[in-house]
C-alpha positions in Angstrom: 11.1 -7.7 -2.7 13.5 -9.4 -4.8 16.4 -7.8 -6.7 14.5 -9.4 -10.0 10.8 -8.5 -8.8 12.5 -4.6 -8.3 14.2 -4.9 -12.0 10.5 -5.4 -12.8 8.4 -3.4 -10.5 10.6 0.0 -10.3 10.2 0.7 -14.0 6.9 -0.3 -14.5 5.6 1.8 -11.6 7.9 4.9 -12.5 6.4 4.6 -16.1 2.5 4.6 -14.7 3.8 7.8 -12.6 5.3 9.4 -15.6 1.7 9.0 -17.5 0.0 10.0 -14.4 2.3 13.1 -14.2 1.4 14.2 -18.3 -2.3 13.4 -17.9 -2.5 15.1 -14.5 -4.0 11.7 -13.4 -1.9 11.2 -10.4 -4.6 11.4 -7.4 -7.0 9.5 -9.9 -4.3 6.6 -10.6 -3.8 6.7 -6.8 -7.5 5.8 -6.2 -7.7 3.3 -8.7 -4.5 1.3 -7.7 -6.0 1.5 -4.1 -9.1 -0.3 -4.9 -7.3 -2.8 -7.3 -5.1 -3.9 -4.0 -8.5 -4.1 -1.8 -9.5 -6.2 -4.7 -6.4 -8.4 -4.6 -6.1 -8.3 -0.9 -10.0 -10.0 -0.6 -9.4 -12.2 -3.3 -6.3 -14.8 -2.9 -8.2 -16.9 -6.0 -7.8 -13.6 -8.0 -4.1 -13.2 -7.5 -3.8 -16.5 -8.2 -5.4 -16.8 -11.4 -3.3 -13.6 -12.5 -0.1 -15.3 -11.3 -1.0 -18.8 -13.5 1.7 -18.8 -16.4 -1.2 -21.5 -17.6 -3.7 -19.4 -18.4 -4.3 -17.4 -21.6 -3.7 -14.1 -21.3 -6.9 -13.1 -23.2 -8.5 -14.7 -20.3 -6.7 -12.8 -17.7 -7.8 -9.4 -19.9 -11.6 -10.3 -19.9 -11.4 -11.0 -15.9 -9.5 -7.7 -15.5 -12.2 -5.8 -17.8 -14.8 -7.4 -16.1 -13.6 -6.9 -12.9 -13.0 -3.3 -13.3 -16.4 -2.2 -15.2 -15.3 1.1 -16.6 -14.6 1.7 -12.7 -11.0 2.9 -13.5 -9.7 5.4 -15.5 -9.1 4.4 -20.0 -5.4 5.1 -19.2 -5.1 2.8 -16.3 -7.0 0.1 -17.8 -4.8 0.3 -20.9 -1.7 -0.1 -18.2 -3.2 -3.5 -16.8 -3.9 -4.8 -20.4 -0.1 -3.9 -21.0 0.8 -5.8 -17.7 -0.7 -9.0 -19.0 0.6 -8.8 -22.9 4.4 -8.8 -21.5 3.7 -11.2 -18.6 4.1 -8.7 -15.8 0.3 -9.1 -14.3 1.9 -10.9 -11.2 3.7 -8.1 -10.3 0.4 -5.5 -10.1 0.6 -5.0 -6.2 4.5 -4.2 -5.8 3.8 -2.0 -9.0 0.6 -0.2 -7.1 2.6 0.2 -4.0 5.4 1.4 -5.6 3.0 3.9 -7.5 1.8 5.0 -4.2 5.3 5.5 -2.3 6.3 7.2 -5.6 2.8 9.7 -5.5 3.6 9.9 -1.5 7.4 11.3 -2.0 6.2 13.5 -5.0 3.7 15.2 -2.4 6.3 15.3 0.8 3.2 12.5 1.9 4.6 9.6 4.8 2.9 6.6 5.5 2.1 6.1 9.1 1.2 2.2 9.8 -0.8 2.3 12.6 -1.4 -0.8 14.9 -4.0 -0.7 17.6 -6.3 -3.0 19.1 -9.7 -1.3 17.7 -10.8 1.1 14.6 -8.8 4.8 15.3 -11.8 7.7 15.0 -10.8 10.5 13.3 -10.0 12.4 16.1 -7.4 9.5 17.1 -6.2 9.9 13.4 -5.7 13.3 13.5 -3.7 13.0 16.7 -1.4 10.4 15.4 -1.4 12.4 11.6 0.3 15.8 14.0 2.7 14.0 15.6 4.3 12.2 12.7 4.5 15.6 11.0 6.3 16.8 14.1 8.8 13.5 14.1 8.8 14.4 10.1 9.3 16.9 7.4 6.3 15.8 5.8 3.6 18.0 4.7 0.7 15.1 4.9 0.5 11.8 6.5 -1.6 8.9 4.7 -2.7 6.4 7.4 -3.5 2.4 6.9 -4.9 0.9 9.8 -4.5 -2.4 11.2 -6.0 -4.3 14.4 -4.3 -6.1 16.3 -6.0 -7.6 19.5 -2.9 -8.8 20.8 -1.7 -5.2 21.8 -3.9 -5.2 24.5 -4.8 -1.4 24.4 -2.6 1.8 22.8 -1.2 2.1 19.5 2.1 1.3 17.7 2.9 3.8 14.7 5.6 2.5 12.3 6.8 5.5 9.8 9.9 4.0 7.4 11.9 2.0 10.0 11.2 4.1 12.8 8.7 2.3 15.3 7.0 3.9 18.1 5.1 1.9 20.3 3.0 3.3 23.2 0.8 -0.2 23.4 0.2 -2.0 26.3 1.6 -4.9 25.4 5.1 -3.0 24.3 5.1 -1.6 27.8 4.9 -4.9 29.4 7.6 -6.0 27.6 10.2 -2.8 27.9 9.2 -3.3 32.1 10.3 -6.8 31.4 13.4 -6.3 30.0 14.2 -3.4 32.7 13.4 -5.8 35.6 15.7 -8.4 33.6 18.5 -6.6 33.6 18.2 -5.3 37.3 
């Protein structure tokens, strides 16, 4: 993120957190920001048509209304109109994320990003949720997924900017450099 976009996003985001906080809306915030980034992430036309200096902003609020169908909470609907009045629309996903790592730190929460070549059960879940707690001081660990076929088999678990990676692939590769420097 940019030193500008962060000027932007920080504020904006601490401001959603601090109506969260008075409303006791945080969890429910937390849920509707998560769907509006599934939203954005399956809809590159979306996030373009938000990002169009172009279009009217009255537009941009009857897609947003539309799009959201009473599905999110008054307050949080009320935030996204603001977004679009002062131009700051574009900016909705770092804003949700930074919602979310704000909510995650205000609950001792880490987010494990886990990498593995097919969908973790939750018994795999729960196995990589008990050892982040044990690298971490962390109460509760919130999990995104992603595949990644190229791994060839195991997992690789990224928590801040540590990275631990017990995939095949990664294996390969530390063998590599061992023989390498044989």
């Amino acid at each position: 993120m940019s030193v500008i976009a962060g000027e932007i996003v920080e504020p904006y985001a601490a401001a959603l957190m601090s109506l969260a906080q008075s409303k006791d809306l945080t969890e429910r915030f937390a849920e509707d920001v998560r769907s509006l980034l599934n939203i954005m992430d399956e809809s590159p036309e979306l996030k373009e048509f938000m990002g169009n200096p172009i279009i009217k902003p009255e537009d941009k609020k009857s897609v947003i209304q539309r799009m959201v169908r009473n599905e999110i909470d008054p307050y949080m609907s009320n935030f996204l109109m603001l977004l679009v009045d002062r131009g700051r629309i574009i900016f909705i996903e770092q804003i949700g994320k930074q919602y979310l790592a704000l909510l995650r730190e205000l609950n001792q929460t880490v987010l494990a990003e886990v990498t593995s070549t097919v969908e973790l059960n939750e018994d795999q879940k729960n196995t990589v949720r008990e050892r982040v707690k044990s690298m971490t001081d962390a109460k509760e660990v919130e999990i995104e997924t992603k595949i990644d076929s190229s791994l060839l088999g195991g997992v690789m678990i990224k928590v801040g900017s540590q990275i631990i990676d017990s995939s095949l692939k990664g294996q390969l590769r530390r063998i590599g450099i061992s023989l390498k420097a044989s």
